[in-house]
Every structure is written in C-alpha cells, then in structure tokens.
C-alpha positions in Angstrom: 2.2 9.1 -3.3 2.4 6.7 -0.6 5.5 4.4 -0.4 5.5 0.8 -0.7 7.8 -1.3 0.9 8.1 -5.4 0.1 9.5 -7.4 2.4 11.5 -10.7 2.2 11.7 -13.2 5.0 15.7 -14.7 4.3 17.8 -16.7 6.0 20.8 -15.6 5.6 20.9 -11.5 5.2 24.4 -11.0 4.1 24.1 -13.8 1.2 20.8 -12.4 0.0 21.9 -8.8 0.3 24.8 -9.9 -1.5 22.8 -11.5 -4.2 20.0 -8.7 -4.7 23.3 -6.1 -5.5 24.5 -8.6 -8.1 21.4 -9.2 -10.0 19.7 -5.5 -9.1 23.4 -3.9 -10.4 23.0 -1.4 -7.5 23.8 -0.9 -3.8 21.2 -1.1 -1.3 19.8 2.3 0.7 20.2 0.8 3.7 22.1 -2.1 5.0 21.8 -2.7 8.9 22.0 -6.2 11.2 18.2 -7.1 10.8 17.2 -5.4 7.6 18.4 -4.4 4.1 16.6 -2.2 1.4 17.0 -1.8 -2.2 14.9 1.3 -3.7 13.5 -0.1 -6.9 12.2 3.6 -7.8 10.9 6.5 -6.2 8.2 5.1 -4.0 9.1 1.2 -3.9 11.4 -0.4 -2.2 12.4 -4.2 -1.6 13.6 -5.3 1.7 15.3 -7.9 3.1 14.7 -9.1 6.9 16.1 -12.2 8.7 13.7 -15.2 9.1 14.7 -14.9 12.8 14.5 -11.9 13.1 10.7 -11.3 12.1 10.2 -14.5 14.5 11.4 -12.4 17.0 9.6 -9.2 15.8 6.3 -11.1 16.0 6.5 -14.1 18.5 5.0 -17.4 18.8 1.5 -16.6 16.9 3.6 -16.3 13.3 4.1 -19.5 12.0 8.2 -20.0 11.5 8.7 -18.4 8.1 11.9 -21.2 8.0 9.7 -24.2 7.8 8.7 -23.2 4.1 12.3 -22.1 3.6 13.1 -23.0 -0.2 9.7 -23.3 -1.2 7.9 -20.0 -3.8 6.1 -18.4 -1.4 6.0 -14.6 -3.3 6.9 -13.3 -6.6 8.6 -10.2 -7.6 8.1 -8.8 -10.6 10.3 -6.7 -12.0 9.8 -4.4 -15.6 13.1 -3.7 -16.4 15.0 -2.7 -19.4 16.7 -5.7 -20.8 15.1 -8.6 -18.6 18.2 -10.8 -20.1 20.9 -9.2 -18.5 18.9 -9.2 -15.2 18.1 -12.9 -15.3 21.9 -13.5 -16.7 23.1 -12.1 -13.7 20.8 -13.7 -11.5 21.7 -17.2 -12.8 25.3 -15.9 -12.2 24.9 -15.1 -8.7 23.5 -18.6 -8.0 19.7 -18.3 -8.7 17.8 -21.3 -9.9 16.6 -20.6 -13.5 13.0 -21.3 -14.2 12.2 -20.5 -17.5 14.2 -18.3 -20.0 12.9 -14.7 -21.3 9.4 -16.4 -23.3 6.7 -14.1 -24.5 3.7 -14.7 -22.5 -0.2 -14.3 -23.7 -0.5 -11.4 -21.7 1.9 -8.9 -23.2 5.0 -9.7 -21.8 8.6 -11.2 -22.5 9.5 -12.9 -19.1 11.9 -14.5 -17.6 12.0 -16.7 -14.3 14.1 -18.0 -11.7 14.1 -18.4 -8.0 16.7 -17.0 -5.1 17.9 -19.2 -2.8 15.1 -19.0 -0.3 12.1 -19.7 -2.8 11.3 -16.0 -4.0 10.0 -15.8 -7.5 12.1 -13.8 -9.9 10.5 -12.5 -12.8 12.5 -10.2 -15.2 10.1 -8.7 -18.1 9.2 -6.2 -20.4 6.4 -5.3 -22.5 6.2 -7.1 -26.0 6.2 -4.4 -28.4 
C-alpha cells in the first residue's frame, strides 16, 4: 500500500512539534531543521514543515502560506480511541477549542479545536 504523507505549513516548527507530541501522546519519527513527522499508523504520516521553508522550497509562484497564517485552511481528522483525552490534551497544550466531543448526523462523536496556526483538529470515534 502506498504511503500517505500530510503536510502542515507552521510557523514556528519547534512550538508545533512540541504541541503535536502533547496532544498525539507520542514522539515524532523524525525531527530535523525544516521538517518533523509524526506516523499516525502504518502508511500515514503527518508532517510538519516551516512556512519559510516551503516558500523557499517553491519560490515566488506559491502564494506566502503566512498571509493566511491563523486562519482553518485544512482539517485533520483523527479516529482515535477516546477522542476526549485527545482534545483534553489539545486544549492543554494551548489549542483553541471549537466544539466539545457532540455526536454528529453522520455517525460520529467529534470533537474540535484549532492549533495555533489555523489547522482543524477533529478528535472522533464512531457512535456505536
């Protein structure tokens, strides 16, 4: 199977590593200046890259991905077991909550919050 890598544009690397080990509960698989990954199972895994340093990666044709710094550009959603404690420790580590865990109408018990550059947080598990 292939492996899937998502990729966050942050501003600060060291703050948001340190926030993704808080809230994931685990360390990340790789931690270098310019990128840090977090395997979320076998063939995902979320990274982290400066703003500046994709700005360099990619020049002048990618629009700044600062300017919309603070503002939910993606979402990660996240099945996990006990979506509380993940959102707990999220909130914790200085997200801004959004909603607590809710059932939605499509199956799931959510809960939402944002990182400090904008990223969507959603925390959920299937309603039984």
């Amino acid at each position: 199977m292939t492996k899937i890598h998502f990729i966050l544009y942050v501003k600060d690397q060291a703050h948001s590593t340190e926030f993704y080990m808080r809230v994931l509960g685990r360390q990340p698989s790789l931690n270098v200046p310019g990128m840090t990954e977090f395997a979320l199972s076998e063939n995902s895994v979320l990274g982290l890259m400066p703003e500046a340093g994709i700005k360099r990666l990619l020049g002048s044709r990618l629009p700044d991905p600062a300017r919309a710094n603070g503002i939910p550009r993606s979402e990660i959603y996240l099945f996990v077991e006990n979506p509380s404690t993940y959102f707990r420790r999220a909130l914790e580590a200085g997200a801004t909550g959004l909603s607590p865990l809710t059932d939605r109408d499509w199956g799931d018990r959510v809960a939402y919050c944002l990182d400090f550059d904008g990223h969507m947080l959603a925390f959920a598990e299937k309603i039984e």
